[in-house]
N, C-alpha and C positions, 0 to 999 in steps of 0.2 A: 562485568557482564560482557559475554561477549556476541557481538553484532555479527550480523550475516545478512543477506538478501532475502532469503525467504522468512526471517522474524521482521525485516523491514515491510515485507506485503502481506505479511498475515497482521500487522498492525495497521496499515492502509485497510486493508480488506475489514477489518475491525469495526472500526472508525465509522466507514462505510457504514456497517449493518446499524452499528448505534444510532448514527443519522437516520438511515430509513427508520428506523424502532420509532425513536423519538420525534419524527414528521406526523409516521402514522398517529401514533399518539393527541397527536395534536386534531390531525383530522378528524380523528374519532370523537373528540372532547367537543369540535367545532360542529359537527352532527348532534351529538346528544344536545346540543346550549340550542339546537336551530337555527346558529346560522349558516349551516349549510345544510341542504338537502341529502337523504339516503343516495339518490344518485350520483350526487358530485361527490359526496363522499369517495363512493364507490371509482367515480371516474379520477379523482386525484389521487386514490393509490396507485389504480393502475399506471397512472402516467408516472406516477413516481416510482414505482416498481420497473418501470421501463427504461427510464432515466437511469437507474441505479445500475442496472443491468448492462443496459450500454457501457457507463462508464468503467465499473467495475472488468469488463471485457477488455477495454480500448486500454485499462490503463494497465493491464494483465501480462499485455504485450509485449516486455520489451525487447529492445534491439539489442546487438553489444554493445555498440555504442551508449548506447541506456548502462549498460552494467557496468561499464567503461567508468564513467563520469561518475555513478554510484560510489564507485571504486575508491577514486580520485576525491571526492566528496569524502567520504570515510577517511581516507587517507590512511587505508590500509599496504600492507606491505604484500607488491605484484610477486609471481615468481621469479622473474628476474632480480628485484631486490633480493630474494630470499638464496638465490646462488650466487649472487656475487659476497653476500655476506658469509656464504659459508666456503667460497673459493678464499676472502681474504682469513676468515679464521684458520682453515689447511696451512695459507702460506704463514700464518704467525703460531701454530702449533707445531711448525716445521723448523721454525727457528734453534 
């Protein structure tokens, strides 16, 4: 299978929405039983919808440096690997 940056955030980004799904969930369940009221309900989605939001924003971001490290993390092959490996193959097909 092969890995990339944007399958890396659209599985982050995933995760994410399952969490908020599965919070909600819970809040909803925590209203209907009565231990919490329609309002806090109401008000701990929204804070958690905001939280989500934020984060999903901040963590959206990144720098090169960010993709850099990803990179290096992955331990994928830069373009500089990729032409010195095809300068050494030239010089051993030249042989």
């Amino acid at each position: 299978m092969e890995f990339n940056l944007s399958n890396i955030l659209l599985a982050g980004i995933g995760s994410l929405a399952f969490t908020y799904e599965k919070a909600t969930e819970i809040i909803d369940e925590l209203v209907k039983k009565g231990e919490l009221t329609v309002k806090q309900g109401k008000e701990l989605n929204e804070e958690l919808k905001r939280k989500m939001t934020k984060n999903i924003t901040k963590d959206a971001l990144l720098t090169k440096e960010d993709v850099k490290e990803i990179i290096a993390e992955l331990n994928l092959a830069t373009k500089l690997d990729i032409e010195e490996l095809k300068t050494r193959l030239d010089k051993l097909e030249n042989k």
